[in-house]
Backbone bond lengths (Angstrom), bond angles and torsions (degrees), N, CA, C in turn:
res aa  C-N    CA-C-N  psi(-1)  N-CA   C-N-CA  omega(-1)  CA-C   N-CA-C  phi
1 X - - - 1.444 - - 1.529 110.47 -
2 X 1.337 112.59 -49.95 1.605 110.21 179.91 1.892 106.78 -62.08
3 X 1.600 118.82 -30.24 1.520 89.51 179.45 1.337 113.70 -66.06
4 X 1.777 115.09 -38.85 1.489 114.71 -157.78 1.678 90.59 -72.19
5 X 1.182 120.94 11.29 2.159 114.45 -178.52 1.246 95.71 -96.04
6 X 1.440 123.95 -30.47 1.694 123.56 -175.02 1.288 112.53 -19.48
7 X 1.309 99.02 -82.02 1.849 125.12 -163.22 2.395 96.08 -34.52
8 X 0.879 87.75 -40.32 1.600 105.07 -158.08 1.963 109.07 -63.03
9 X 1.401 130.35 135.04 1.034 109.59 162.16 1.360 116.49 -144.51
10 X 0.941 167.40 -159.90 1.433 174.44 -157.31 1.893 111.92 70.73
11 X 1.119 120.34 -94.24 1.251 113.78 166.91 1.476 115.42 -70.62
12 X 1.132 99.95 -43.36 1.794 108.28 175.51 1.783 104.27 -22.00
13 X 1.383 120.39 -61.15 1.354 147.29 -162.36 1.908 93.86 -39.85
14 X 1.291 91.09 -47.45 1.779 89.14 -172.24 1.598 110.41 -93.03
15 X 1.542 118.23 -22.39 1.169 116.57 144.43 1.521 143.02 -2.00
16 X 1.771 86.08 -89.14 1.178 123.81 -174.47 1.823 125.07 -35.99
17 X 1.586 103.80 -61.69 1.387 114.85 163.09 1.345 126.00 -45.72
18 X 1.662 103.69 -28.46 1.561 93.77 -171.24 1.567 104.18 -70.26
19 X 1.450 129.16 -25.40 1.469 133.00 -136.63 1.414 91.27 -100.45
20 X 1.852 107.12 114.91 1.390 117.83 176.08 1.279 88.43 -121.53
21 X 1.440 111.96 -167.59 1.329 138.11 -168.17 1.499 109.39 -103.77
22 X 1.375 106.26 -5.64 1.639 116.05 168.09 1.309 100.66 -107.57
23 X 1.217 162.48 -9.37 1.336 149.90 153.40 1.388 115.49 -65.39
24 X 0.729 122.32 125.43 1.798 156.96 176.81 1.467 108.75 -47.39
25 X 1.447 140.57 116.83 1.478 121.18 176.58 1.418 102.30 -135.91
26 X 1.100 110.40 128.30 1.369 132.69 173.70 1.835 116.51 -81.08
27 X 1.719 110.10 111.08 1.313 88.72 172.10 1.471 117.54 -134.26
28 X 1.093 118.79 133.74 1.681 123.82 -163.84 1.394 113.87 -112.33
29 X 1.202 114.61 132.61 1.452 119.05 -178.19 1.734 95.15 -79.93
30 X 1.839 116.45 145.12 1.318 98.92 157.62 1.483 82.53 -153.40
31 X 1.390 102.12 -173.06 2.012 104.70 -168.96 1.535 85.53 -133.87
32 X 1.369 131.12 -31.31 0.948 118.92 174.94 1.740 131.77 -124.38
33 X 1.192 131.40 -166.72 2.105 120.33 169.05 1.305 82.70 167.99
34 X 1.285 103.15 117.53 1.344 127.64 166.95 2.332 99.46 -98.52
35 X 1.078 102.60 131.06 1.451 97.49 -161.41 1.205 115.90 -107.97
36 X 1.314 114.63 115.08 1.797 113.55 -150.62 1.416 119.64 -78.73
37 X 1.108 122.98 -159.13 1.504 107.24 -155.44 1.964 83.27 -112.81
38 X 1.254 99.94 148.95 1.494 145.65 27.72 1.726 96.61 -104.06
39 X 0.937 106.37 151.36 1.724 121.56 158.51 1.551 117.97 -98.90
40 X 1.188 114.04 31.67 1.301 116.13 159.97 1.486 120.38 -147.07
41 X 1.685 127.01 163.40 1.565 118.79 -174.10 1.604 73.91 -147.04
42 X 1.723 107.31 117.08 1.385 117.79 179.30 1.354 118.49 87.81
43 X 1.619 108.45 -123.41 1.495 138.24 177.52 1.645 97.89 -110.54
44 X 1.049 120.38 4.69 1.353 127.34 -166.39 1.894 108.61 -89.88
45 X 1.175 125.62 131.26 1.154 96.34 176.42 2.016 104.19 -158.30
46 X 1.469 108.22 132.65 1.864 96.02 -173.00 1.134 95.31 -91.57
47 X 1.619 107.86 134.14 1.303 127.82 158.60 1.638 118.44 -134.29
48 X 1.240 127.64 145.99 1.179 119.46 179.50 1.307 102.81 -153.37
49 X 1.673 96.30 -153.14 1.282 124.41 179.99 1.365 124.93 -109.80
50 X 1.363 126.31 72.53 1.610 116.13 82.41 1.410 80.15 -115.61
51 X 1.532 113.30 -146.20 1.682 119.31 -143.59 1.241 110.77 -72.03
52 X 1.202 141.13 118.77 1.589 146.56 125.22 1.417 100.46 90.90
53 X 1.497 129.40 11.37 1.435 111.37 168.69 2.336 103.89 -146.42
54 X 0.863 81.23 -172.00 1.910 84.07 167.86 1.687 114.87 -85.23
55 X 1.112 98.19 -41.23 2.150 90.17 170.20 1.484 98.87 -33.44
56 X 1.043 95.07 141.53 1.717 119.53 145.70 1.123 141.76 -96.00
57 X 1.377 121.33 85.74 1.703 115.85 -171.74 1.391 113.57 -91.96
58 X 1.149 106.75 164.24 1.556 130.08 173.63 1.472 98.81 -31.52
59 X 1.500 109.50 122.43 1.657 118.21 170.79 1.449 103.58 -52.12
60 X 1.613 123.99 -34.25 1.465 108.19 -166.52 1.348 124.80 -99.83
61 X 2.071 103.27 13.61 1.260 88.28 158.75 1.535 104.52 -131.21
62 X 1.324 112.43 61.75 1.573 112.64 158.49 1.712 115.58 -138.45
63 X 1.561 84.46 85.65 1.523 82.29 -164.09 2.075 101.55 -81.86
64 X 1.230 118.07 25.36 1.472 93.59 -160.57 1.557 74.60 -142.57
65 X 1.253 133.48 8.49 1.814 110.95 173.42 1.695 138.80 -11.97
66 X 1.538 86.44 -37.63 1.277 97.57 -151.13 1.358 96.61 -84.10
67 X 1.756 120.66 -4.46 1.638 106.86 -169.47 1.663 118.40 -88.87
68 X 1.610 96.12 0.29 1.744 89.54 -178.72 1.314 116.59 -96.60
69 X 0.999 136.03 -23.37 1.257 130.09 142.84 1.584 123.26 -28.08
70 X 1.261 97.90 -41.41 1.769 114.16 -159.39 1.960 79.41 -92.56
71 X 0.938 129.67 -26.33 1.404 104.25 -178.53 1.492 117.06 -107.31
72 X 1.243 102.93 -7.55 1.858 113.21 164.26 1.448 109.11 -50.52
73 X 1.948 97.48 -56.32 1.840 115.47 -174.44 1.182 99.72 -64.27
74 X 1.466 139.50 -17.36 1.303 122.13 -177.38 1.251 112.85 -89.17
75 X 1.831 117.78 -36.67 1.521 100.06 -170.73 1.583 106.91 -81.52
76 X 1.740 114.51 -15.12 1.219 111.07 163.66 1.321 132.88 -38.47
77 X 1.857 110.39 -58.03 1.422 114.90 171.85 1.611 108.91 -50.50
78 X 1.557 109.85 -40.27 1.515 71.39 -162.15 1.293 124.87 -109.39
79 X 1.450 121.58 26.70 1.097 128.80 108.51 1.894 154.14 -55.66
80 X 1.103 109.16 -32.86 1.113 134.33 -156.53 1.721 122.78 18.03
81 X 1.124 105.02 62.76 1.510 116.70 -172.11 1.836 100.90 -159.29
82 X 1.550 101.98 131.40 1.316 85.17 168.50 1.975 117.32 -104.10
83 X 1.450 114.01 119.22 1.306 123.27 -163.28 1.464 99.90 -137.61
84 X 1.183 116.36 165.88 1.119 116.34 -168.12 1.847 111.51 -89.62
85 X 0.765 115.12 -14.31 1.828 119.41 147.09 1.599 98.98 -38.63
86 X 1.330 121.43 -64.95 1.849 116.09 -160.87 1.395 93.40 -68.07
87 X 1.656 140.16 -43.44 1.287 132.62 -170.45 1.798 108.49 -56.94
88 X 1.183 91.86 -61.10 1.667 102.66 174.40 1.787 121.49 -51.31
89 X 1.212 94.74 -58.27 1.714 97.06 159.02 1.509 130.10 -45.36
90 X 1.174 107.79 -42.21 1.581 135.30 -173.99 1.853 104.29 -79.87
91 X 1.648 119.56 -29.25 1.577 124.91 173.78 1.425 77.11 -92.58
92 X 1.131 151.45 -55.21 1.829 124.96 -148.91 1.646 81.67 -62.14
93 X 1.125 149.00 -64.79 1.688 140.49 -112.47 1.644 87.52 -91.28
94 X 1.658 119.03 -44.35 0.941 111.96 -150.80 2.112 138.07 -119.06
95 X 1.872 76.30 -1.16 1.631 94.90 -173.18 1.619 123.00 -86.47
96 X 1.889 108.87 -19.62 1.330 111.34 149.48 1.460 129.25 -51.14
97 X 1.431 112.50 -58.57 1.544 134.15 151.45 1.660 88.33 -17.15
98 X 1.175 116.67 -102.81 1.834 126.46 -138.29 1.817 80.71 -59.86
99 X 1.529 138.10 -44.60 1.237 121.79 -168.27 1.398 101.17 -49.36
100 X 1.013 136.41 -48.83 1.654 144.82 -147.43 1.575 94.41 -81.17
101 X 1.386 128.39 -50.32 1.547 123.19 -173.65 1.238 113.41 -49.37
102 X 2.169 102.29 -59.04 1.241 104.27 -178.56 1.378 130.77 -83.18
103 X 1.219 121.63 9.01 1.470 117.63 151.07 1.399 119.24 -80.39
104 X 1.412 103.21 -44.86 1.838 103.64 176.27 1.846 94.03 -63.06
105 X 1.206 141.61 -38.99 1.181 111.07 -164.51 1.658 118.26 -81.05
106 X 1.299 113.47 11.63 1.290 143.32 -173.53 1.534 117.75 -93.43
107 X 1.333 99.43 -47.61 1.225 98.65 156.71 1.514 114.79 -97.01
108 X 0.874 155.95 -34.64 1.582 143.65 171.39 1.909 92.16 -33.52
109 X 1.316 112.67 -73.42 1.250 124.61 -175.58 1.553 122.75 -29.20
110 X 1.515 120.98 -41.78 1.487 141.42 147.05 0.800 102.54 -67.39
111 X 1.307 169.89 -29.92 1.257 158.42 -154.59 1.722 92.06 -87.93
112 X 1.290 101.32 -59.36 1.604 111.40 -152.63 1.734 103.17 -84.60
113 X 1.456 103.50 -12.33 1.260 94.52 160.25 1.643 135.99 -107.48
114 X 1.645 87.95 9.21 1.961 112.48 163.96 1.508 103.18 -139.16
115 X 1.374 111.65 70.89 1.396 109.39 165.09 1.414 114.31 -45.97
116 X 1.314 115.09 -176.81 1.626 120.16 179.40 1.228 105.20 137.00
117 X 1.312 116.11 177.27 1.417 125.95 -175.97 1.278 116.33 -77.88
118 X 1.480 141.53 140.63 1.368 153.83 -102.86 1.743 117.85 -3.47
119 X 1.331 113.72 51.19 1.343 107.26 166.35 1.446 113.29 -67.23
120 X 1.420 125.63 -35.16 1.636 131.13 -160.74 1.142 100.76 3.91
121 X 1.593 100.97 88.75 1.740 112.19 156.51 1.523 108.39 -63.85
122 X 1.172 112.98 -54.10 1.912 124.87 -171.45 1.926 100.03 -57.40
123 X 1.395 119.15 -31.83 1.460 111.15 -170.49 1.722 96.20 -95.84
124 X 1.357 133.68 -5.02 1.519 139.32 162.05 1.062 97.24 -50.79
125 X 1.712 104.92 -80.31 1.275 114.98 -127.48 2.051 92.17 -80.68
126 X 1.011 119.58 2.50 1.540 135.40 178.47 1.555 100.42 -58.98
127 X 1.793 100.97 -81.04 1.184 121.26 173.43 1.576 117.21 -35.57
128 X 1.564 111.84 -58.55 1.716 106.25 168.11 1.453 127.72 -49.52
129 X 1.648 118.40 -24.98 1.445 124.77 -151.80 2.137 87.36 -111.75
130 X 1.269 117.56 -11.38 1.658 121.69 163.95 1.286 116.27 -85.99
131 X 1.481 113.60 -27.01 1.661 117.22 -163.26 1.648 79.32 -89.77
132 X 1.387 128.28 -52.84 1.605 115.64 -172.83 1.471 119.03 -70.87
133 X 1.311 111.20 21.41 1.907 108.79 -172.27 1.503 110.64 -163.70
134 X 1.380 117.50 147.97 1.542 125.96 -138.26 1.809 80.21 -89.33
135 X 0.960 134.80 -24.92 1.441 147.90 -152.94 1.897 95.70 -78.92
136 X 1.095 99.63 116.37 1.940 125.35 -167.03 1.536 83.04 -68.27
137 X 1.481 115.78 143.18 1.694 116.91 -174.50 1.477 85.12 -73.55
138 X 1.707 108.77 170.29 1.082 145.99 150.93 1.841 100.00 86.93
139 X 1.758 101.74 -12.19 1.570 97.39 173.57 1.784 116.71 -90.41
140 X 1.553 109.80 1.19 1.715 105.39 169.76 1.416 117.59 -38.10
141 X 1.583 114.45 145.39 1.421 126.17 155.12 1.458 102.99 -67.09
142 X 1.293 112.36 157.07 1.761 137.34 150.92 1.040 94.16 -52.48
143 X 1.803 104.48 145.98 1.750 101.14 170.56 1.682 83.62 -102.98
């Protein structure tokens, strides 16, 4: 474990020393981790790309990425302090949201890797892109 840690550095660095050949390592296969709340330690907080955490879901069911950022900066302004009120505020607005992507992108993902009859990827990823937007289904514009 410590050679394949080599390549690695930032936290790794303090890592590294601990990992002998008498420490115990646990390793688990998983395909997915939805990452529970809180998403922050401090002022510290992971957010990315797709919605509001480091998972990576299915490009086709995060149609709204771009709004957590945009609602971090909002509860930021109106606070303007970072405290753990804005972290907590910031998981109420936004951790249902990322639950809903990354389960729908979970199944799109099974779906597309057991096609068959009633997969409706296009009527999924519908349902994910209505549950993330105030807009009543079937009333979208054409893009």
């Amino acid at each position: 474990m410590r050679e394949l840690a080599q390549p690695y550095g930032g936290p790794w660095d303090h890592i590294k020393p601990a990992i002998t050949s008498t420490v115990p390592i646990h390793c688990t296969w998983f395909e997915s981790l939805l990452v529970e709340s809180p998403w922050n330690r401090g002022n510290v907080i992971i957010m990315g790309t797709p919605p509001t955490s480091a998972h990576r879901s299915s490009p086709k069911a995060r149609p709204s990425a771009w709004r957590t950022p945009l609602v971090f900066a909002e509860l930021f302004r109106e606070r303007s302090i970072a405290h753990q009120t804005l972290f907590d505020a910031f998981m109420d607005r936004r951790f249902d949201h990322a639950r809903t992507v990354f389960e729908g992108s979970v199944q799109i993902a099974n779906r597309e890797m057991h096609p068959g009859p009633g997969a409706d990827i296009a009527g999924l990823m519908e349902r994910i892109a209505v549950a993330m937007s105030d807009v009543p289904r079937g009333q979208w514009l054409p893009i």
